[in-house]
C-alpha positions, 0 to 999 in steps of 0.5 A, a space after each residue: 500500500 505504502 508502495 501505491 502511494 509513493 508511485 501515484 505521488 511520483 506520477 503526479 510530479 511527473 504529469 504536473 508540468 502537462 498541465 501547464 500553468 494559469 497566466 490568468 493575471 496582470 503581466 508586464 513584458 519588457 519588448 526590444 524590437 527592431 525599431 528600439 524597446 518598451 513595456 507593455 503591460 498585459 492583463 490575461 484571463 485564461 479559461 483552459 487553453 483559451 486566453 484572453 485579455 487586454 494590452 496597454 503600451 507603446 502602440 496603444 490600448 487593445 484586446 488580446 487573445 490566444 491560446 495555452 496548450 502545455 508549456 506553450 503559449 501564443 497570443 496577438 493583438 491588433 493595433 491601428 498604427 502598425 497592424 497585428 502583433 503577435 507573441 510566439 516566443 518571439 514578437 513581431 509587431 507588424 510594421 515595426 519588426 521583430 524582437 525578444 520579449 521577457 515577461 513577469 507575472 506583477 
């Protein structure tokens, strides 16, 4: 029995990283492009592998949305003044070009 509980205790941990975590929350990102760096600042809520929320910086106000599945996560946003922008563990933000991204749960 007690041998039971140890191997159902281990493959817990071991399945936990599939799970993928909740990015439900109020994220700032540190963006370096192409033409030169900012802050943006991302408010999620995720609903299983669905994500939603909003973005606020550089280029304005806008809606977000995307997905997590695991350990991968995706998500965009369009902005009028250079069109959509999208988060792939890179960033391209249309007309602007691409970059890096880092990312801190606030």
């Amino acid at each position: 029995m007690k041998t039971l509980v140890i191997l159902t205790a281990l493959l817990g941990l071991a399945l936990a990283p599939l799970c993928g975590a909740d990015l439900t929350g109020t994220w700032s990102a540190s963006v370096v492009l192409d033409a030169g760096s900012g802050v943006a600042t991302f408010v999620f809520k995720q609903d299983g592998e669905m994500l939603t929320g909003t973005y606020s910086g550089t280029v304005g106000k806008a809606d977000v949305t995307g997905t997590v599945k695991g350990d991968h996560v995706e998500w965009s946003f369009d902005a009028a003044q250079v069109g959509t922008c999208a988060y792939k563990g890179t960033v391209v933000y249309g007309q602007l070009g691409s970059g890096t991204f880092t990312a801190e749960k606030k």
